[in-house]
C-alpha positions as CSV (number, residue, x, y, z in Angstrom):
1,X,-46.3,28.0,9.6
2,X,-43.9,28.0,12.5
3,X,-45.1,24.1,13.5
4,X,-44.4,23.4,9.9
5,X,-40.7,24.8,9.4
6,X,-39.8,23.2,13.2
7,X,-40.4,19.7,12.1
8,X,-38.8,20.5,8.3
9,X,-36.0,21.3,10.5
10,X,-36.1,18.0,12.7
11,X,-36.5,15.8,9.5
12,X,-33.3,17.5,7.6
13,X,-31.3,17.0,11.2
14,X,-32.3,13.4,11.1
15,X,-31.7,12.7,7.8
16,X,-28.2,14.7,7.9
17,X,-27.4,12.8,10.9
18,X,-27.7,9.5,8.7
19,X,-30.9,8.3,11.2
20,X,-34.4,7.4,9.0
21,X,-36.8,8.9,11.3
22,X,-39.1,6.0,11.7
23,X,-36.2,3.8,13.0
24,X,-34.2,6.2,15.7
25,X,-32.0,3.6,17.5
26,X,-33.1,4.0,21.1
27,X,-30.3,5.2,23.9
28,X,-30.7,3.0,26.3
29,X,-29.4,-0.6,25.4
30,X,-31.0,-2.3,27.7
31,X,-34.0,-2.5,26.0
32,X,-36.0,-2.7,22.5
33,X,-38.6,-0.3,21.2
34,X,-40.9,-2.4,22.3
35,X,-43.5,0.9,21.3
36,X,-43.0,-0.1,17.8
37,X,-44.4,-3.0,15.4
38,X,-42.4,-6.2,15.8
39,X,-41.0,-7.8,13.0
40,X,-41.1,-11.5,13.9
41,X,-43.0,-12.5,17.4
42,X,-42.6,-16.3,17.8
43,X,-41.9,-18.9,20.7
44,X,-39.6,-21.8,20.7
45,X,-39.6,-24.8,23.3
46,X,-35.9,-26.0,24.7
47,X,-35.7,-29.0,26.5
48,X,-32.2,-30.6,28.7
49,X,-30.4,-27.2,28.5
50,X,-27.5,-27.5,30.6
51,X,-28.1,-24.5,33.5
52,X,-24.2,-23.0,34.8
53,X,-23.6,-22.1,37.9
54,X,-21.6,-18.6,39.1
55,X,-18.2,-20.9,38.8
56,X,-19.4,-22.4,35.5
57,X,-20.2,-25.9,36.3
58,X,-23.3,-27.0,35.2
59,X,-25.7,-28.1,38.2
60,X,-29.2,-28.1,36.8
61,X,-30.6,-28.9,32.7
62,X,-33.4,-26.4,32.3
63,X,-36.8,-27.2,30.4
64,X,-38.4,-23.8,28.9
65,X,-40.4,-21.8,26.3
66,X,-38.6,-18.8,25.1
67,X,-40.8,-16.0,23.8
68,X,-38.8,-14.0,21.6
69,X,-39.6,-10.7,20.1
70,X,-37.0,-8.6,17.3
71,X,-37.3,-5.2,16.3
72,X,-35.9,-3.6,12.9
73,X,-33.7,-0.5,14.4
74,X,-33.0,0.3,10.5
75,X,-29.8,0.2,8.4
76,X,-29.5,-3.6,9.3
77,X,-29.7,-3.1,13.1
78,X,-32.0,-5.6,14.9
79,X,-33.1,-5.6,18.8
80,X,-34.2,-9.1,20.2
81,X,-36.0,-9.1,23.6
82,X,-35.8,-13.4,24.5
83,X,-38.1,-14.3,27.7
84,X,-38.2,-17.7,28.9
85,X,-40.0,-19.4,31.7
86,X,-39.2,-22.7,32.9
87,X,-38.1,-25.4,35.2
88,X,-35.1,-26.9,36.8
89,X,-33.8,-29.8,37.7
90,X,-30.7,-30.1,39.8
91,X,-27.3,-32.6,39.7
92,X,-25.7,-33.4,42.8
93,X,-22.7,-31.2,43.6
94,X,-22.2,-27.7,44.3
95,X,-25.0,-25.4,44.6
96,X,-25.6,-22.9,42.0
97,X,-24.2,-20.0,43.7
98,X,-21.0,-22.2,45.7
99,X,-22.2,-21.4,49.5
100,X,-23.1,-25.1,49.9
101,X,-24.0,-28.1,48.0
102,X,-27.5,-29.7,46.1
103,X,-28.6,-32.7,45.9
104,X,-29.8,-34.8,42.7
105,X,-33.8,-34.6,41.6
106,X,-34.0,-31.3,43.2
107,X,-36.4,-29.1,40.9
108,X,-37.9,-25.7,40.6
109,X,-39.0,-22.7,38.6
110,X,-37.1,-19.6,36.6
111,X,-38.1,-16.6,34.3
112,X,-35.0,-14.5,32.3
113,X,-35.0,-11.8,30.3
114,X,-32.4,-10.9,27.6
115,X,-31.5,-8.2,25.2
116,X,-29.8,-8.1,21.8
117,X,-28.3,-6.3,19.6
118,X,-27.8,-7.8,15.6
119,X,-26.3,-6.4,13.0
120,X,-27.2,-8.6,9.2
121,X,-29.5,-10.1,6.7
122,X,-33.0,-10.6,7.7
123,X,-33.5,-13.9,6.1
124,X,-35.8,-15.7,7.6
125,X,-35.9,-19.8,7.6
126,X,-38.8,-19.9,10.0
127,X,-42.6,-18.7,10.3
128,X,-42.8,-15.0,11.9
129,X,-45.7,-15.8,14.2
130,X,-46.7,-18.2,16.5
131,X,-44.7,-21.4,18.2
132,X,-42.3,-22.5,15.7
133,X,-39.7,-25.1,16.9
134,X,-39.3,-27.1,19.7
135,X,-35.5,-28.5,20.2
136,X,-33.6,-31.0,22.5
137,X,-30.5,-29.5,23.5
138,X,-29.0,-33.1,24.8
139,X,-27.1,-31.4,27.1
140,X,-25.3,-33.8,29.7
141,X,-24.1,-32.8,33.6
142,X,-20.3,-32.3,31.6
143,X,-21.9,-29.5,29.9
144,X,-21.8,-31.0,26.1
145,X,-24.6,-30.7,24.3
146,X,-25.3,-32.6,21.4
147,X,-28.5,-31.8,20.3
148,X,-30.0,-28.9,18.1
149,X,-30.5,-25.7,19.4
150,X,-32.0,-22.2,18.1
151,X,-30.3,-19.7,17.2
152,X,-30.2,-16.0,15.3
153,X,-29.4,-17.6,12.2
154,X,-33.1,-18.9,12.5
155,X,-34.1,-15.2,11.0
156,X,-30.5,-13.9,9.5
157,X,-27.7,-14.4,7.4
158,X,-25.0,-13.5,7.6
159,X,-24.6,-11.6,10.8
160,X,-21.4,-9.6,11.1
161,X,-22.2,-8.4,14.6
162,X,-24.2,-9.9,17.4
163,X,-24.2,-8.6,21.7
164,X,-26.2,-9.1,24.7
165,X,-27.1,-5.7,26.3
166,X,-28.7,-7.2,28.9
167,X,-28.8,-10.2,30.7
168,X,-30.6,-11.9,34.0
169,X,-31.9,-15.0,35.2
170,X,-34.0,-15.7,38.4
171,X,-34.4,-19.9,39.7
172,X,-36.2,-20.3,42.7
173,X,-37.2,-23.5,44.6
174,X,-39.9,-24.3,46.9
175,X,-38.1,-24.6,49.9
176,X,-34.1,-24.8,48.9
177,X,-33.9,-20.9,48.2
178,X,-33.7,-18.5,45.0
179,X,-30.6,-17.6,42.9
180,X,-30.1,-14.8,40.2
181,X,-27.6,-13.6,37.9
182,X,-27.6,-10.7,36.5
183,X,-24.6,-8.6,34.3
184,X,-24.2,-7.1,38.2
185,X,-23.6,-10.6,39.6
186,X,-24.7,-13.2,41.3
187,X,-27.3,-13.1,43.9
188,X,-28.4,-16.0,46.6
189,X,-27.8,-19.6,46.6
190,X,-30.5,-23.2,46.6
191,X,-28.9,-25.3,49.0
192,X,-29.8,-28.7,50.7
């Protein structure tokens, strides 16, 4: 009996708090409830993504496939968790993190990770499985892009509030060094 009235009493505290119990925003924004059923799962392939540097000049276009995962956090609050794993390819000019300088044709790998928070419509244009789009960002060493590119409003619309909680990105070349940059900064340098 005493089990029974203790989680009546957690059910009316939730529900007077205004939270449904089956979608309790998590604390820590940094990540998604990953614990939980997804409610779209897909992957998308980007191609000549212009890649900016620390001082925002672009000095690489980025190839990838972005796995991206959303969660329903309930009253029309969403949590996307993007990962993406690619290659690079680098411009001539200043290195990514502007300790020296890289030369043109210079290529490598990279894996980042991002959170986010949306606040909308679900309304989905796209499948909610599987590899669904591929787009060619036609992005140019001036950092105009031309092409298509995916977006939220793949899933929802309209969205009257969209963040990142969390942001990082890791390149590395073979023999040139590794860069990162995270919400904390940037980290290391490819160089000739």
């Amino acid at each position: 009996m005493r089990r029974i009235l203790v989680a009546l009493t957690l059910c009316v505290g939730l529900l007077a708090a205004g939270i449904p119990p089956a979608f309790a925003t998590p604390t820590n924004l940094d990540s998604c409830p990953t614990g939980t059923p997804t409610l779209y799962d897909v992957t998308i392939g980007n191609t000549n993504v212009a890649d900016v540097a620390s001082d925002g000049h672009v000095w690489a276009l980025d190839s990838y496939l972005q796995h991206v995962q959303v969660w329903n956090l309930g009253q029309k609050h969403y949590c996307f968790r993007i990962e993406y794993d690619g290659t690079w390819t680098s411009f001539a000019g200043v290195s990514p993190g502007g300790t020296g300088t890289i030369r043109a044709g210079l290529t490598g790998t990279f894996h980042g990770l991002r959170i986010l928070r949306l606040t909308g419509e679900f309304n989905p244009q796209y499948p909610l499985s599987g590899h669904v789009a591929d787009f060619d960002w036609q992005c140019g060493a001036d950092g105009i892009c031309t092409g298509p590119r995916p977006s939220p409003g793949m899933y929802f619309s309209p969205i009257t509030n969209f963040n990142s909680t969390w942001s990082e990105f890791h390149a590395t070349s073979a023999t040139n060094g590794s860069w990162s940059q995270t919400q904390y900064g940037d980290f290391g340098d490819i160089t000739d």
